[in-house]
N, C-alpha and C positions, 0 to 999 in steps of 0.2 A: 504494500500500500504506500504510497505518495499522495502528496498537495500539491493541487493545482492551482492558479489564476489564472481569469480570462480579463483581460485586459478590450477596452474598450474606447474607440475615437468618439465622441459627438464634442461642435461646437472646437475644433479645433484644441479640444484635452484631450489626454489620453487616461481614462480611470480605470480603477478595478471594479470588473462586474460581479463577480464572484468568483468566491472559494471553496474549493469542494477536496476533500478526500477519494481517492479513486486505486481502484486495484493498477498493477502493474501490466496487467492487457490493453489496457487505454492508450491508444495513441493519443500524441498532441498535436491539434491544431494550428496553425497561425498566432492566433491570438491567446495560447495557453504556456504558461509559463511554470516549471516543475520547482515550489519550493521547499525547504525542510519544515516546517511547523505549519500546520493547521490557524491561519490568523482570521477569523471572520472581520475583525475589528479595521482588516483593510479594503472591506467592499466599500466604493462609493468614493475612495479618496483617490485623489491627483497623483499621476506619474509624471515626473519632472528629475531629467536626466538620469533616469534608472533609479531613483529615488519615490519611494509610496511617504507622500506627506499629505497630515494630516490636516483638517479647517485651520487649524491654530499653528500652522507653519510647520511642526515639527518631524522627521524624517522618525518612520514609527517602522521601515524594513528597505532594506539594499538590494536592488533586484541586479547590480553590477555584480557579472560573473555565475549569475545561475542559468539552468540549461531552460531553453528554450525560443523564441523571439525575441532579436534584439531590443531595446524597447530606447 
């Protein structure tokens, strides 16, 4: 089992749509990014330079160097 994001463009952002746990049969898609921890707490916030920051500015997980979609 692994965690995924799916990452998402409107309005010229890039968010996270959702997190999901998923067996190791799951390919990933384009917009799915494989990371170590299960974060619900990052649906909805801003991706800014490989960076998931939170309303309040702060960098809450490092998507520089995990596997999947450059971001």
């Amino acid at each position: 089992m692994f965690n995924l994001i799916t990452l998402s463009t409107t309005e010229n952002k890039t968010i996270v749509a959702s997190v999901r746990m998923v067996g190791e049969s799951v390919a990933l898609s384009e917009s799915d990014i494989k990371i170590n921890e299960y974060r619900a707490d990052l649906v909805g916030c801003e991706v800014v330079n490989g960076d998931v920051i939170s309303d309040s500015g702060e960098v809450l997980y490092s998507l520089n160097g995990v596997q999947g979609e450059q971001v």
